[in-house]
N, C-alpha and C positions, 0 to 999 in steps of 0.2 A: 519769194526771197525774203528774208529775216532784215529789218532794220537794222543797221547796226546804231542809228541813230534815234532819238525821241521822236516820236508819233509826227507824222505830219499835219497838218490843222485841214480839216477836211476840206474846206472853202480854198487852200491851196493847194491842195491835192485834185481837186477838180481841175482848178486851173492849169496845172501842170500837165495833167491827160489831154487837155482841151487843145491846150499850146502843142503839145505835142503831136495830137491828132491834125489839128492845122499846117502845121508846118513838122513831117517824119524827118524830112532828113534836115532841120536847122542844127546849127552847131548848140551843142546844150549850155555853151554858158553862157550864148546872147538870153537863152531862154531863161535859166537862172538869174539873169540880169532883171532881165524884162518885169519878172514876176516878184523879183526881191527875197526870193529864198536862196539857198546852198545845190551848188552842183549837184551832193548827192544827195540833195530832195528830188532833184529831175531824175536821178540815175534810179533811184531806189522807184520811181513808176514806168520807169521802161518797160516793155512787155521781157518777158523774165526767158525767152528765148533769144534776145538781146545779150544778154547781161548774164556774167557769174562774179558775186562778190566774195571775197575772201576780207577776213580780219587782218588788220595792222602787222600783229605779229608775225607774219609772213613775208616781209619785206625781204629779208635778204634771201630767203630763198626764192625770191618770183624775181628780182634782181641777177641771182647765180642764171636765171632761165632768161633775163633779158639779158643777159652779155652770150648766149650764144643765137643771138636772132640775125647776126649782120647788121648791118647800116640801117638802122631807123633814122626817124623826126623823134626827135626828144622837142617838147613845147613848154613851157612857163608862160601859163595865161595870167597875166593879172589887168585888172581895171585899164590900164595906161600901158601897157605891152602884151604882144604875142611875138614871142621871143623862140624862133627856131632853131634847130641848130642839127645837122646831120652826121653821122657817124655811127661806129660801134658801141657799145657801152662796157665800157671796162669792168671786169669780175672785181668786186669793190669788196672794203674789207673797214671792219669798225676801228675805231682810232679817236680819242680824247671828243667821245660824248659823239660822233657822226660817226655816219657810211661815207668811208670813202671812195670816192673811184676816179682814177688817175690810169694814163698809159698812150699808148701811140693811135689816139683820136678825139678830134673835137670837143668831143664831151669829158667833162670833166667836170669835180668840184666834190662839195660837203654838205652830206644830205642825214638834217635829224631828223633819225628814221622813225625814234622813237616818239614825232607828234604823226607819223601813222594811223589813223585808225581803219581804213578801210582801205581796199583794192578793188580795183574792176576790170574783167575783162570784156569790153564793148566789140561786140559785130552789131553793124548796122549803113544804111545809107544816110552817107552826107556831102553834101551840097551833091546831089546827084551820083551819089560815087558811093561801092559799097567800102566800110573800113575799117580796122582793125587796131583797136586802141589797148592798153593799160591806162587806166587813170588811178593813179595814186593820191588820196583826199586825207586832208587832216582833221583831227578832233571837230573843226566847228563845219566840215563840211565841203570845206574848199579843197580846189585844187592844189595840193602839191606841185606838180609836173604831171605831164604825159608821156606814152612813149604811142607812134605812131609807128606801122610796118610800112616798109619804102614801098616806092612802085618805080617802077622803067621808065622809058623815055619816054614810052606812049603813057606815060600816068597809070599804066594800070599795074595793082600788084604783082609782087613778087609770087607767084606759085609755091616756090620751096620754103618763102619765108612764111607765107598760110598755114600751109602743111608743119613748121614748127612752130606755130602760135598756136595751132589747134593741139598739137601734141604737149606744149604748156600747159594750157587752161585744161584740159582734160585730166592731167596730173594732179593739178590742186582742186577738182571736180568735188572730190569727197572729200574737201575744208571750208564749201563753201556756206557761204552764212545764208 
């Protein structure tokens, strides 16, 4: 996979293989934390059958593809919260400098899209569990938002909603960086 970002400094690139060899399924932004780099320094040494990134400018179309997935976890990790929030994602639409997305579900609000720089689609196991992410990261690396795919009452994913995350990410397959 193609950085989308400046070289990683080998000495934490090691690190981040290592971290991650130790502990596959930890949540990667305790990891990012841990080490002092950017989410997607962790993202960018995943094993790359993990991971498809796409470039920034792709947002509102992987957006149009996240309002037809059903009721995810949308997440906002920062420092001092992990902020969930369940629901559909509304087909959003740009509006005085933001993506908007407004409509009959939870989620809601004003997203500039344009500090974008990178998308991921993560499969992988966490805390035990396998799981199906977008991560949207900004210019210096960080998390924007997440969107995570529901699961059932028994925690385990949705089947139909795999089968249309797989049939997204497969779509923007030949954009990826």
């Amino acid at each position: 996979m193609n950085n989308p970002f400046p070289e990683i400094d080998i000495s934490s690139k090691a690190d981040i293989k290592a971290a991650l060899a130790e502990k596959p399924d930890a949540v990667l932004d305790f990891i990012a934390s841990d080490l002092n780099v950017s989410l997607s320094e962790i993202i960018y040494c995943l094993p790359e059958s993990q991971v498809l990134t796409l470039k920034g400018e792709l947002f509102e179309a992987v957006m149009h593809g996240v309002s037809e997935l059903g009721t995810i976890t949308m997440i906002v990790h920062t420092k001092d919260i992990v902020l969930e929030c369940k629901g559909h994602v509304p087909k959003g639409s740009f509006g005085r400098g933001y993506f908007n997305i407004h409509g009959q579900s939870p989620i809601g609000g004003h997203i500039k899209a344009d500090h974008c720089a990178s998308i991921h689609f993560i499969s992988r196991e966490m805390m035990g569990r396998l799981s199906h992410a977008l991560i949207f990261c900004n210019k210096q690396g960080d998390a924007m938002f997440k969107i995570y795919l529901g699961r059932d009452e028994n925690r385990e994913l949705i089947p139909e909603q795999v089968e249309q995350f797989e049939v997204l990410k497969q779509g923007f397959a030949k954009d990826s960086v």
